[in-house]
Backbone as ProteinMPNN parsed JSONL, in Angstrom:
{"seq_chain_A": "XXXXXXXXXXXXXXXXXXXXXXXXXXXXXXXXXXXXXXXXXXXXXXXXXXXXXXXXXXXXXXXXXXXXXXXXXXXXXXXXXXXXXXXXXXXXXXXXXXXXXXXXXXXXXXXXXX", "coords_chain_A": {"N_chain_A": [[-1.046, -25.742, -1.099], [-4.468, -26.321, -0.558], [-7.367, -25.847, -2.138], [-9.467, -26.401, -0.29], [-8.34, -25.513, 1.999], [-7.288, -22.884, 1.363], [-9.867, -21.177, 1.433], [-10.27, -21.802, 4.455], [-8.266, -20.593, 5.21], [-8.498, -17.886, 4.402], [-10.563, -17.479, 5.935], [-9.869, -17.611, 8.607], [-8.067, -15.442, 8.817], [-10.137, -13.247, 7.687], [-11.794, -13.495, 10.211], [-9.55, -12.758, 11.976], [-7.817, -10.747, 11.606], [-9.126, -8.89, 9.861], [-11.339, -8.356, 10.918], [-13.994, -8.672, 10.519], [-16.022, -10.04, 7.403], [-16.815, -7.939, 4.357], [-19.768, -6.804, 2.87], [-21.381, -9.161, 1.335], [-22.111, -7.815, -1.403], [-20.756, -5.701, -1.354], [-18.039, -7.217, -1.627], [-18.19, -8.428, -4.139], [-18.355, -5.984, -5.397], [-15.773, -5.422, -4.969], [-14.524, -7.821, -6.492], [-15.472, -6.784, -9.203], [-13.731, -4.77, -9.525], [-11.461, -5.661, -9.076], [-10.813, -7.325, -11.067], [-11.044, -5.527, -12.907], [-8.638, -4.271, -12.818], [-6.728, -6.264, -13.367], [-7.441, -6.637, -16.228], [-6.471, -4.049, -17.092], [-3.621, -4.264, -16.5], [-2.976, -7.005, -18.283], [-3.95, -5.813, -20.925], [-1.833, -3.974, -21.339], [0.31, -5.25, -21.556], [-0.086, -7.225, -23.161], [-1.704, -6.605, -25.168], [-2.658, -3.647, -27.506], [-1.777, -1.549, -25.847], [-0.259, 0.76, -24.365], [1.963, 1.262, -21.403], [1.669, 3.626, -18.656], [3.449, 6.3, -17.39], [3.237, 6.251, -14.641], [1.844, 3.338, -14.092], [2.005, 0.36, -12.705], [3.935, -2.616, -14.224], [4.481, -5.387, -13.224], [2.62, -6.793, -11.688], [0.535, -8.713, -12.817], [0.465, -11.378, -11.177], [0.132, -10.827, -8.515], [-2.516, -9.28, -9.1], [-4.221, -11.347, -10.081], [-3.9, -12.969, -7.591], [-5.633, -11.286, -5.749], [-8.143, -10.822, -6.898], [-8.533, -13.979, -6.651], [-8.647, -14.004, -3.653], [-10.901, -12.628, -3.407], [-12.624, -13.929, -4.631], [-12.773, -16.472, -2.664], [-13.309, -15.094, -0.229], [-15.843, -14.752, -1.041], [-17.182, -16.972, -1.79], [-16.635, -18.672, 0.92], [-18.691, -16.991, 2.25], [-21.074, -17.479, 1.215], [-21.662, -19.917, 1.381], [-20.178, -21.757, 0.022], [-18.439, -24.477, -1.272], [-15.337, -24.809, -2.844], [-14.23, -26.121, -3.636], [-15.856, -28.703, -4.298], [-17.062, -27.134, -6.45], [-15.685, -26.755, -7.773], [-14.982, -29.313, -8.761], [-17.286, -30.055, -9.668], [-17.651, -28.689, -11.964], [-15.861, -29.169, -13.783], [-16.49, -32.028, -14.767], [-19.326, -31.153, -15.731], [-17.899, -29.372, -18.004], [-16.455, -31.431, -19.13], [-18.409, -33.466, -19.904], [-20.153, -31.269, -21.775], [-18.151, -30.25, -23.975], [-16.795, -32.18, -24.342], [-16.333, -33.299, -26.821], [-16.455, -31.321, -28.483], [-14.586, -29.635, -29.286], [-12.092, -30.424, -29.938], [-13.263, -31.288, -32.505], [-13.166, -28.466, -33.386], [-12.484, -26.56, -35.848], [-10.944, -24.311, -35.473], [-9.455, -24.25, -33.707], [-7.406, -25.841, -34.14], [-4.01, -27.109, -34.587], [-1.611, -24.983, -36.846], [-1.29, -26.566, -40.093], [1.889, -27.764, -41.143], [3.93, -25.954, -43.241], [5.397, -26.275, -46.252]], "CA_chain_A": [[-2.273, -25.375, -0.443], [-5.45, -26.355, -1.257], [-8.69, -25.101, -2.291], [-10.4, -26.423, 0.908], [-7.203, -24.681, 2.661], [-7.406, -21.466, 1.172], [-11.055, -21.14, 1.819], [-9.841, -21.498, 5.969], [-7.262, -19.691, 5.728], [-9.084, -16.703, 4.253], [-11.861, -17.299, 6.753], [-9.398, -17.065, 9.439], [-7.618, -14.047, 8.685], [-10.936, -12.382, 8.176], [-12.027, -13.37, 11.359], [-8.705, -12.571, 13.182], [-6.985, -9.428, 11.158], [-10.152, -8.523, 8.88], [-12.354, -8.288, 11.552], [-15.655, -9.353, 9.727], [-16.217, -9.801, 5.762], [-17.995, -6.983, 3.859], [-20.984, -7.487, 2.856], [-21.82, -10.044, -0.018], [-22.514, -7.035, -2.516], [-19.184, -4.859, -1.32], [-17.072, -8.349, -1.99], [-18.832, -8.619, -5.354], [-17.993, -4.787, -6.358], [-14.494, -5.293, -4.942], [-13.558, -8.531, -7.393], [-15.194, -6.546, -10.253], [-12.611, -3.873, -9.318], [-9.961, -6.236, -9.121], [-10.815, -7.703, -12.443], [-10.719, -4.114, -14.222], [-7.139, -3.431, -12.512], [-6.05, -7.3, -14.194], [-7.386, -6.044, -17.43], [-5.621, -3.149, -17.464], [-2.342, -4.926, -16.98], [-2.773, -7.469, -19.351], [-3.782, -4.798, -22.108], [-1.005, -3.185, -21.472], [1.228, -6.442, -21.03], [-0.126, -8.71, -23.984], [-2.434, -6.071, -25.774], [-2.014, -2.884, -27.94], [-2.127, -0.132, -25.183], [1.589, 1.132, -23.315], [2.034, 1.573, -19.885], [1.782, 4.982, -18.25], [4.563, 6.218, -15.939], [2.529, 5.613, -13.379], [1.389, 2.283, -14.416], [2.838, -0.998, -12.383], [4.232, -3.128, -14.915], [4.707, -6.926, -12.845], [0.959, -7.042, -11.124], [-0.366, -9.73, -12.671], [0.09, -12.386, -10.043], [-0.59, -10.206, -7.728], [-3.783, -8.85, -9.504], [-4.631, -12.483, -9.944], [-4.111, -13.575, -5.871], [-6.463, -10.423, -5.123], [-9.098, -11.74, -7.889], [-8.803, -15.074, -5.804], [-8.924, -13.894, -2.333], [-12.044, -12.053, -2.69], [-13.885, -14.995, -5.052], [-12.917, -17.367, -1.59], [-14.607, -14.527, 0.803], [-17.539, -14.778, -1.448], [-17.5, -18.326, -1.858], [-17.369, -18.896, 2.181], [-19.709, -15.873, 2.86], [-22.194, -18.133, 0.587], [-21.388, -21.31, 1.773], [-19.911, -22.747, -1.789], [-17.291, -25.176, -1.539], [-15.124, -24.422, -4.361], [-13.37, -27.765, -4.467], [-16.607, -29.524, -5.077], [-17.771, -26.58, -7.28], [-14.502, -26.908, -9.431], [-15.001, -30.645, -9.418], [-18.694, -30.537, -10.96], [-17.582, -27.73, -13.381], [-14.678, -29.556, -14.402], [-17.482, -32.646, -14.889], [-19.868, -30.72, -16.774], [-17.406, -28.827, -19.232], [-16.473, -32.595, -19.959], [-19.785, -33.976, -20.762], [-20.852, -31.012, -22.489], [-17.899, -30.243, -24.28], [-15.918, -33.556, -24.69], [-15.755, -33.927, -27.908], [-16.56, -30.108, -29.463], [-13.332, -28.865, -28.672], [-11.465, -31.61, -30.413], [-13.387, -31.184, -33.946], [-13.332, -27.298, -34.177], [-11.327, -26.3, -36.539], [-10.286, -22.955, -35.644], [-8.456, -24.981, -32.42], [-6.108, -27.083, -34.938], [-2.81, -26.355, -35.012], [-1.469, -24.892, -38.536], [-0.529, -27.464, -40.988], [3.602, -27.47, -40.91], [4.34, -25.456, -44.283], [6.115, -27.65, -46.789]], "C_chain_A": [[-3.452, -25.817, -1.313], [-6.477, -25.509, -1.497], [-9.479, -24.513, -0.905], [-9.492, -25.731, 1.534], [-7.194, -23.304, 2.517], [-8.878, -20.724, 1.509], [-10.78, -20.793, 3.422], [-8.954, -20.911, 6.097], [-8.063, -18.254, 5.609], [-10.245, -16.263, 5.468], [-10.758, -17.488, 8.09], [-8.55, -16.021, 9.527], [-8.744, -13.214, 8.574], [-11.393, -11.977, 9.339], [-11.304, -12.638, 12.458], [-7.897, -10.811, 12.912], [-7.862, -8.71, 10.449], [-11.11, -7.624, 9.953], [-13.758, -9.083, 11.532], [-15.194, -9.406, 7.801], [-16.754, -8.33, 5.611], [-18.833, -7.749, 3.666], [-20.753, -8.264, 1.68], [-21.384, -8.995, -1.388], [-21.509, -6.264, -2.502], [-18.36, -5.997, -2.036], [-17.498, -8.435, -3.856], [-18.147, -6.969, -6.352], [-16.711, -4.694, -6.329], [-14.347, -6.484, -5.872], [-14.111, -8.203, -8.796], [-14.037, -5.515, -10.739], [-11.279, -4.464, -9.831], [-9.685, -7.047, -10.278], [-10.786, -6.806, -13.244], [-8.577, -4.229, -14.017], [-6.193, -5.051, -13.309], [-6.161, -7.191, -15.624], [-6.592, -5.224, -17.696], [-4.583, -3.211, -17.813], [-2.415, -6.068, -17.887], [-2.964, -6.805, -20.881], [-2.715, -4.511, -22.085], [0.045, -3.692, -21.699], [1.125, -7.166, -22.438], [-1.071, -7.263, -25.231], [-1.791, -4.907, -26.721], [-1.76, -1.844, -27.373], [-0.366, -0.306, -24.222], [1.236, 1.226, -21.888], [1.953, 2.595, -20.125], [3.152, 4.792, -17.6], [3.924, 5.648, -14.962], [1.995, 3.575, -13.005], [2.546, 1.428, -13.779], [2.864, -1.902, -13.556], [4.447, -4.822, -14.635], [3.733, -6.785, -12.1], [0.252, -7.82, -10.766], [-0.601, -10.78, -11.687], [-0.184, -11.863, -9.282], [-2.055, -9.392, -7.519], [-4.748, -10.195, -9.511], [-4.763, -13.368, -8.894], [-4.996, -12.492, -5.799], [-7.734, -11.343, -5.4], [-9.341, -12.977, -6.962], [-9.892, -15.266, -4.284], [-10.475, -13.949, -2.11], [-13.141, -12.917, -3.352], [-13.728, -15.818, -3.48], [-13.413, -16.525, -0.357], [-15.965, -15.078, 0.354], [-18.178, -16.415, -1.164], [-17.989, -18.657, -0.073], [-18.4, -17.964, 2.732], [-21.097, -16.86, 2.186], [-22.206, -19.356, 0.454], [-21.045, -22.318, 0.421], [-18.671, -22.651, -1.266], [-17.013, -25.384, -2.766], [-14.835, -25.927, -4.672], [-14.518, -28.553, -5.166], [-17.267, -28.993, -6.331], [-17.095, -26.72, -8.534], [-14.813, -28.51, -9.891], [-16.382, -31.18, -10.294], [-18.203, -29.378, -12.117], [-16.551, -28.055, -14.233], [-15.853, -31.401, -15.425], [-18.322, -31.948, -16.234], [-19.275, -29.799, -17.754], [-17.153, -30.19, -19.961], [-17.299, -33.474, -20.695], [-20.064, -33.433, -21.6], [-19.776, -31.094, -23.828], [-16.412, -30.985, -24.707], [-15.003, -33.65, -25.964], [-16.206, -32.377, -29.457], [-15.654, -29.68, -29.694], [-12.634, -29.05, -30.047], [-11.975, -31.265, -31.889], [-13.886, -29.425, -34.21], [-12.468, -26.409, -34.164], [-10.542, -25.549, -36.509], [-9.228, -23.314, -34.029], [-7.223, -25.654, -32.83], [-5.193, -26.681, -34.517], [-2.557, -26.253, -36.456], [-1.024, -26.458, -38.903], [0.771, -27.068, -41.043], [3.506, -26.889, -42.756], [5.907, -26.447, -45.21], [7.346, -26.413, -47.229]], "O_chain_A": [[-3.458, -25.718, -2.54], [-6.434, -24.378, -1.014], [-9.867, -23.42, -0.493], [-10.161, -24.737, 1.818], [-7.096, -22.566, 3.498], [-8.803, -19.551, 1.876], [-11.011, -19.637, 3.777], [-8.669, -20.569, 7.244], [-8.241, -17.563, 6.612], [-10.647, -15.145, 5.79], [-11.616, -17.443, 8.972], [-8.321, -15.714, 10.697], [-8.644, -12.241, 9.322], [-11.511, -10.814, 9.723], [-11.803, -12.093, 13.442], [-7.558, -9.991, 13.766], [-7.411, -7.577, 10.277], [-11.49, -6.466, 9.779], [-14.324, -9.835, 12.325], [-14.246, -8.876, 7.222], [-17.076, -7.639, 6.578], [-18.932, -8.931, 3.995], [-19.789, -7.923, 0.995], [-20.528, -9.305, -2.217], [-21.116, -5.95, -3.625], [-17.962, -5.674, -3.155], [-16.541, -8.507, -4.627], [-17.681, -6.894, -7.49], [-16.144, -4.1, -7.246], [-13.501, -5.944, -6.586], [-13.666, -8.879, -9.723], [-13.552, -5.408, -11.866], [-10.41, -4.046, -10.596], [-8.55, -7.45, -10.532], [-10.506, -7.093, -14.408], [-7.656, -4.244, -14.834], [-5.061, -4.867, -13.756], [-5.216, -7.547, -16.328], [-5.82, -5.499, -18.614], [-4.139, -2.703, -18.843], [-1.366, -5.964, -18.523], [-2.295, -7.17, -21.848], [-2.236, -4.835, -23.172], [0.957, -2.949, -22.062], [2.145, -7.685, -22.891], [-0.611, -7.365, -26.368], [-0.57, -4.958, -26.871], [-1.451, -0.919, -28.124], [0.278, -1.222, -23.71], [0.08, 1.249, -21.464], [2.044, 3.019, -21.277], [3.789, 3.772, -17.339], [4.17, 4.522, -14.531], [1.896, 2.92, -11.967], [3.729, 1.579, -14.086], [1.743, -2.062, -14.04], [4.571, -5.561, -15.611], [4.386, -6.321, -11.165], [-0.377, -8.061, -9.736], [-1.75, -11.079, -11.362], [-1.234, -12.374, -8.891], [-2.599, -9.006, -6.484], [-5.879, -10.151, -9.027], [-5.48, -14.366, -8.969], [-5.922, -13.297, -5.707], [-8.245, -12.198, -4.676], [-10.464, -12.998, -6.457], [-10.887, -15.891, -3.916], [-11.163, -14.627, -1.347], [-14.308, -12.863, -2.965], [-14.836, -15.796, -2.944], [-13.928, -17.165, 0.56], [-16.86, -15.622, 1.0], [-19.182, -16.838, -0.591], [-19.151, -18.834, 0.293], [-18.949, -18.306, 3.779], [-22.134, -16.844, 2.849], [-22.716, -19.92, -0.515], [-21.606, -23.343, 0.034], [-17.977, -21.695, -0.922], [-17.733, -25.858, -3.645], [-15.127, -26.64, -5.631], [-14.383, -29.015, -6.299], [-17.852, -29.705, -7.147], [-17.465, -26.786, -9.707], [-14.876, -28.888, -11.061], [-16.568, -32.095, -11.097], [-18.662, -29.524, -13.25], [-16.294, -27.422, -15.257], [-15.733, -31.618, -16.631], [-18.051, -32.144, -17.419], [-20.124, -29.304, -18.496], [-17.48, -30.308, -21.142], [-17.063, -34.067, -21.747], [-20.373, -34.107, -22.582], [-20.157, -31.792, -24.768], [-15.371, -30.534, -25.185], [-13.816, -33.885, -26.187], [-16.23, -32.422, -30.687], [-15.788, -29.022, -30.726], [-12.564, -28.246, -30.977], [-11.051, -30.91, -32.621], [-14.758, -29.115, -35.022], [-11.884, -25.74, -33.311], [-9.503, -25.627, -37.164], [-8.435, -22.525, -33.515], [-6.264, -25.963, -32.122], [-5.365, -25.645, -33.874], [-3.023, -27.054, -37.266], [-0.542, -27.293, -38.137], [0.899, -25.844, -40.99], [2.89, -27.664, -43.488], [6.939, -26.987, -44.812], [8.389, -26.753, -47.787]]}, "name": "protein", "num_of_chains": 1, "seq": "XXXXXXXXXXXXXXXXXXXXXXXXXXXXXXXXXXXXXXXXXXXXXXXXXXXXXXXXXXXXXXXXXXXXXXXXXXXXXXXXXXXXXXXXXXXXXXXXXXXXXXXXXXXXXXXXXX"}
């Protein structure tokens, strides 16, 4: 699937099973939501904090398709085509940072230990 694909798909399931979008500013408070509940599991996953009982433990992709969904409401609710948005931001990380990346140092890999 693509970008431009997922974009119509989302915009026809809203239309057909959704009903309507929320508003702009609901969609906005729901993917900071859905970016706390991906934090949580990766703390808990990669970080120093345990699960609860309660706590789902396999999430992440599924915390990470939510995260998606509701950036491609926003995106078609505000008429931004991601594909071209990924393809200038993929553009200007390369111009700006081409060649920073590459000479800083804390990116190296170790030296192999003799």
């Amino acid at each position: 699937m693509t970008i431009q694909q997922a974009q119509q798909d989302v915009d026809q399931w809203i239309k057909t099973v959704g009903v309507r979008y929320f508003s702009e500013l609901t969609n906005m408070t729901i993917l900071t939501e859905e970016i706390g509940e991906l934090a949580r599991i990766m703390a808990r996953t990669y970080g120093d904090q345990s699960f609860k009982e309660n706590d789902k433990k396999d999430g992440i992709a599924d915390e990470m398709a939510d995260i998606l969904w509701v950036l491609l409401c926003l995106a078609n609710q505000t008429g931004v085509d991601l594909t071209k948005a990924l393809a200038d931001n993929f553009e200007k990380k390369t111009s700006r940072d081409g060649h920073r990346h590459g000479q800083n140092e804390k990116l190296k890999p170790p030296s192999p230990k003799d």
